[in-house]
N, C-alpha and C positions, 0 to 999 in steps of 0.2 A: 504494500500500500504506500502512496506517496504522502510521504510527510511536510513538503512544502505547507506554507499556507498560505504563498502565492502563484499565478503563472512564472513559470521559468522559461526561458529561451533555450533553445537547445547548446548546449554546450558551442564555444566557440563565437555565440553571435557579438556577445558583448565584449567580445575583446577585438573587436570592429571599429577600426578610429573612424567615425565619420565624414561624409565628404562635405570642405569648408569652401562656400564657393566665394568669389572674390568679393573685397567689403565696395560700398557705394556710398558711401555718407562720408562727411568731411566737416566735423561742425564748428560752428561761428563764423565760420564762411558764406557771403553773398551766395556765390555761382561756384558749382560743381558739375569738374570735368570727369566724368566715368568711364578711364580707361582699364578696367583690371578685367572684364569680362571677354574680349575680343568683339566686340557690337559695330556694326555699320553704321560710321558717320552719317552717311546717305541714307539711312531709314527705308523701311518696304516700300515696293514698288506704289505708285499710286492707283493702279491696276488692283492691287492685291485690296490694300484699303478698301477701296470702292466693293471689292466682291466680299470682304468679312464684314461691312455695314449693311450689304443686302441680306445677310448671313443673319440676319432680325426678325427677319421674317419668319422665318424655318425653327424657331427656337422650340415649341412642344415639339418637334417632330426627332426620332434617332437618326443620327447622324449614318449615313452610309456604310455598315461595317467592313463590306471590302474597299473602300477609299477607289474605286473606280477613277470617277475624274481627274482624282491625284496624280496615282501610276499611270494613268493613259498620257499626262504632261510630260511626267518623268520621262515614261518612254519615246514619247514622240520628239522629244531636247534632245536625248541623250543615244534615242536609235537601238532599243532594247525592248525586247519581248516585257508587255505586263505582267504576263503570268510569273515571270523572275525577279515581281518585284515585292516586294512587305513594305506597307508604311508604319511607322508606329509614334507613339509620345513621345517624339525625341528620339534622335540616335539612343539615349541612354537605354530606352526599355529593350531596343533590339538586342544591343548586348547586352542585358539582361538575363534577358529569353534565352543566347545563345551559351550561357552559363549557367545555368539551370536547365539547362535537354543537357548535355553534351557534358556534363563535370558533377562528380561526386565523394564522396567521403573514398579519398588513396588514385583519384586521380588529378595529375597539375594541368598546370597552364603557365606558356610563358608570357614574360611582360621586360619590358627593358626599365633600365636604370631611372630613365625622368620619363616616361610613359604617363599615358593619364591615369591619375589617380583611382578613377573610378572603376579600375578595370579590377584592381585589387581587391577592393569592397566586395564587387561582383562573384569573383572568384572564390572571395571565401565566405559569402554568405550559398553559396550553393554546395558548400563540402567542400569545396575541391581546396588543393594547395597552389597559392601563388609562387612560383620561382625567377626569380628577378636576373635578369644578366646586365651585367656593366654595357655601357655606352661607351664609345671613341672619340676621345674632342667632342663632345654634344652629337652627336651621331651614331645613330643605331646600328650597330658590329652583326651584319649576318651571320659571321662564323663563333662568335658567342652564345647567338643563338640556338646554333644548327648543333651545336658541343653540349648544351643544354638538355636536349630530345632526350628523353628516355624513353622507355614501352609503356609510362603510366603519363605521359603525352598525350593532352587529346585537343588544346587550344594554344595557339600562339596570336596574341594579341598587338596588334603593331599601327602605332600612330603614324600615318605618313601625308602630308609633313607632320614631323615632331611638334609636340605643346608641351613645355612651355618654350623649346631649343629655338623653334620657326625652320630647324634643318629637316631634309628630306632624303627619301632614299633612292636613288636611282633607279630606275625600273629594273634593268638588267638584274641587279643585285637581288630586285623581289623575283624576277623570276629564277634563279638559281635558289634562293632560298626555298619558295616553293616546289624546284628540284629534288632537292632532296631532303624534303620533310617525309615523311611515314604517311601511306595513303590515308591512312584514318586520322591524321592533326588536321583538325580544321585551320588555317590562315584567314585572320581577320585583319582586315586591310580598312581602318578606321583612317577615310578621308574626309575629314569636316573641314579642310582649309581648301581645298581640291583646287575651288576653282581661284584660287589667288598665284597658282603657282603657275610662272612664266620658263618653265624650262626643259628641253627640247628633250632629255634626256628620262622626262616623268610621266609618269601613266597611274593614273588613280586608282586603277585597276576591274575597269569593265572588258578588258581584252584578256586578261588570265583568268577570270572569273566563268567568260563565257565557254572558255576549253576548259576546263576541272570542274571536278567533283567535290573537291574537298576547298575550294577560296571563297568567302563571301566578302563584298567592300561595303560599307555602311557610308551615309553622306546626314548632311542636315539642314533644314532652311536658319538657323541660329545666328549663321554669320553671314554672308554675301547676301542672303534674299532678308536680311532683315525681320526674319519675325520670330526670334526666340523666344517671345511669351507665349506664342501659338505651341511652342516644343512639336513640333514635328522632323522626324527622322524617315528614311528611307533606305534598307536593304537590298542590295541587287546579290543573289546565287542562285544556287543551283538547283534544280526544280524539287529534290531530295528534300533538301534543309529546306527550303523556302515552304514545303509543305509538311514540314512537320514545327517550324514554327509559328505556319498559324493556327496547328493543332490545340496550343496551345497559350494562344495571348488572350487578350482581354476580344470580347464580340463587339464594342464600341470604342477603339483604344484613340481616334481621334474624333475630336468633335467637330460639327459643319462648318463651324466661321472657322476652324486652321481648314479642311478639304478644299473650301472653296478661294480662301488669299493663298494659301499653298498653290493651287496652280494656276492661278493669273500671273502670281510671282514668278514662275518656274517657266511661265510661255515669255514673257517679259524680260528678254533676252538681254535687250538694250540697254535698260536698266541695273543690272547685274554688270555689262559693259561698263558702265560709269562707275559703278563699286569699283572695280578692278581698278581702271583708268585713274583714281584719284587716291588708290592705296599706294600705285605702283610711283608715283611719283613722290608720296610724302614718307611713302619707306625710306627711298634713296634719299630723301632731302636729312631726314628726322636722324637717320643713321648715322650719313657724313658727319650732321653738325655734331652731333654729341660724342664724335670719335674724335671729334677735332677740338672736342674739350676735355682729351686721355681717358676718357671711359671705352670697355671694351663692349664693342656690342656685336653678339655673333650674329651672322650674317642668316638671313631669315626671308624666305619666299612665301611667308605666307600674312596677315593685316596685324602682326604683333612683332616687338623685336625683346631679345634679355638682353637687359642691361646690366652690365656687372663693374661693381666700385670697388675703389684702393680698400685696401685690409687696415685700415691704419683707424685709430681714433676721430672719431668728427666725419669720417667721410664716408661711412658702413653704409649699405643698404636699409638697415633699419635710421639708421640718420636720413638718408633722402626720404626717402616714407614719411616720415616725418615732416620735413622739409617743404615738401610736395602735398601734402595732406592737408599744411596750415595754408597754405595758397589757393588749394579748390583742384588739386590734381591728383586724382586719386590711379594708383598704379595698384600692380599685382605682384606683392611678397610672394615666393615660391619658393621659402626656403625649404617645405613638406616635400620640392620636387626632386628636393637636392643640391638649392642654390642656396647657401643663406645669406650670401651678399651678392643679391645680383635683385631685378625689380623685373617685371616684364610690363612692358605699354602697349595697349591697343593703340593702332596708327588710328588717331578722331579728325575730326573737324582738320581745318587749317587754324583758326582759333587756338584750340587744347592743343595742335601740335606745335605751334610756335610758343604758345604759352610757358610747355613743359620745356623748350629749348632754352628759353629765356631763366625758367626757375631754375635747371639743375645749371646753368651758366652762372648765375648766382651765386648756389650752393659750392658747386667746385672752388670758387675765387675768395670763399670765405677763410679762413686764417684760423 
């Protein structure tokens, strides 16, 4: 008989560090700049707006459980079968689902060194063991990896481009990795930066996805389409996995106003142009100046860059935090990722990005 006299969790849950997402507030400050989340300057499309206001109408009514209109955009942008597509509440819930089918008490998962946090939580609320491998210079070491595998392997979780790094992995290199993984490790190819990345040698991975059995890539409207309050995510694999995790999600998992601004955003092509077009230019500007004030900032393809400060007194990362905080410029501590002097900045406005140029120019010339 159990002698509790309250609910317990099953062993394991409560020794779960929680996931701490980036702060937003900055008080006795006028105006606050919110860069710790990765959020689009440029806000949703006005297309998207207009179709989550009409989205008023429809409110008694359930929301479409196969997200039809959704995935028929997805597909039709991106040039992919619907039927290989899952939407869900966010990239998060998919990888959720994909840690709970596929992971249990004595089998792992790998994860890299500053990988998102959230993959860990995941992992070890469904049983399974997290095993972590070192990075290289901020960059995720395939053959760390592939040295990692053992026969109790069954997920390998891979941010590409890297959060909080902004590096990425070469296509080449994911296809070798998925070379010679174990037919039965799934390869999760988490691209939520996708479409920020301007380089000839990267593939987000709907071309290894559509030849295997074992790769799914996940995406998100969060950053570039601007509606992370809406949390919707989207899954493109293999018709196997794709239908055994909707065996198992929620029968309503997103609601009408995200289906319906989700694919006005998602046809609204042009729009998402302009994201790109005013990231790509204040990355390179945001970058230069604050390297040109000896801070090192690794070199980043996707709307965020790490900033990383001297080790010395007065100049720590938790001093700019500070610094930046009492001005209205709020950044992203990341030392949970492994940095603990270093900040990361969503590339904002021209506004918050000259602002923050001017405050940390400031802070470095202080004495």
């Amino acid at each position: 008989m159990n002698a509790s006299t309250k609910p317990v969790p099953r062993p394991g849950v409560m020794d779960i560090a929680a996931y701490v997402p980036g702060k937003e507030h900055a008080g006795g400050v006028a105006r606050v700049f919110k860069l710790s989340s990765n959020e689009t300057p440029l806000g949703p499309s006005p297309k998207a707006i207009e179709a989550f206001q009409a989205a008023a109408g429809k409110l008694q009514l359930y929301p479409d459980g196969q997200a039809r209109m959704l995935r028929d955009a997805i597909a039709e942008v991106h040039g992919l079968n619907p039927a290989n597509i899952l939407c869900g509440n966010g990239s998060g819930e998919l990888l959720a689902l994909l840690a709970n089918i596929y992971l249990g008490p004595g089998d792992e998962a790998i994860i890299t060194e500053h990988g998102f946090l959230l993959y860990r939580i995941q992992i070890l609320a469904a049983g399974g063991t997290p095993v972590t491998v070192p990075e290289t210079d901020r960059r995720v070491d395939v053959d760390a990896i592939l040295a990692a595998v053992t026969e109790r392997t069954k997920i390998v979780f891979l941010t590409n481009p890297g959060n909080p790094t902004g590096t990425y992995v070469p296509y080449a290199d994911i296809k070798r990795l998925h070379a010679e993984l174990p037919p039965y490790v799934i390869l999760v190819l988490d691209a939520a930066y996708a479409e920020y990345v301007r380089r000839n040698n990267y593939e987000a991975g709907i071309e290894l996805v559509s030849g295997s059995r074992n790769v799914v890539m996940t995406r998100t409207f969060a950053k570039v389409y601007g509606l992370a309050s809406l949390r919707i995510g989207w899954i493109y694999g293999p018709a196997e996995i794709i239908d055994t995790l909707n065996r198992v999600r929620g029968p309503f998992n997103i609601n009408t106003p995200a289906l319906l601004a989700g694919a006005a955003a998602m046809r609204d092509q042009a729009h998402v142009a302009k994201a790109i077009e005013h990231n790509q230019i204040w990355l390179a500007r945001v970058s230069e100046a604050l390297t040109a004030l000896g801070l090192e900032v690794t070199p980043s393809v996707t709307n965020f860059i790490l900033i990383h400060f001297p080790d010395r007194d007065g100049k720590r990362a938790s001093d700019a935090d500070a610094f930046l905080t009492s001005r209205g410029f709020v950044l992203r501590a990341v030392s949970s990722y492994g940095f603990p002097n270093a900040l990361r900045m969503t590339i904002g406005s021209e506004e918050a990005n000259t602002g923050v140029i001017a405050a940390l120019t400031e802070f470095m010339e202080r004495t």
